[in-house]
Steps between C-alpha positions, in 0.01 A plus 500: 500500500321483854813439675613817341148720604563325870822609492435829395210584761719380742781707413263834445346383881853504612579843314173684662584391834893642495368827326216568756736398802389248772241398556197639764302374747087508415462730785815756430535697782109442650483363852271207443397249756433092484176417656256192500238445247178505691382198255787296677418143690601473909723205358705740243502757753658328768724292245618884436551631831722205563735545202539834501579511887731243472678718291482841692390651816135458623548634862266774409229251449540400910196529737553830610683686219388732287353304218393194684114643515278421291628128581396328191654347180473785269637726726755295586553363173557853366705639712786170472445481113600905529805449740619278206397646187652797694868328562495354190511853274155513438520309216183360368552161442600536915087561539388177342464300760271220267329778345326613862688858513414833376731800427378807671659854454241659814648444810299212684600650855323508776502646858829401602537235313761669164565303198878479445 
């Protein structure tokens, strides 16, 4: 009888999803952002910055550019973590980063410095 009932909730799970068509992101069609939690250690922080600029492009974090000022972890942090949340279809299990991310859906620009 259960295997029947887990078969069954399966199959009506199944059903709902093909009658209300694919399936949607959390955020629809709102820009949202991927930014640091302000809670967040130096050591997660820069564990972050390294993985997601390994995995995109963190010119824009240079001495000079844009968004290299304020030159600290959270800015820094933020801004990377973004870049990939960003290239990654702002998906949110892309903003995890061990639990240290926040989704945003304000645009954390600044100055010159624009949030992809």
């Amino acid at each position: 009888m259960a295997k029947v009932a887990s078969t069954l909730s399966f199959f009506l799970l199944l059903l709902s999803l093909v009658i209300s068509g694919p399936l949607k992101s959390v955020n629809g069609d709102q820009k949202t952002w991927c930014v640091a939690k302000p809670s967040s250690n130096e050591a997660t922080l820069l564990e972050n910055i390294n993985y997601a600029c390994a995995q995109v492009d963190c010119r824009v974090l240079s001495k000079g550019c844009p968004c290299s000022s304020p030159d600290n972890l959270i800015n820094h942090a933020s801004i990377a973590m973004n870049l990939y949340y960003q290239s990654r279809g702002r998906n949110h299990w892309n903003c995890h980063f061990q639990n240290s991310a926040l989704i945003v859906m304000t645009d954390p620009s600044y100055g010159n410095c624009v949030y992809a």
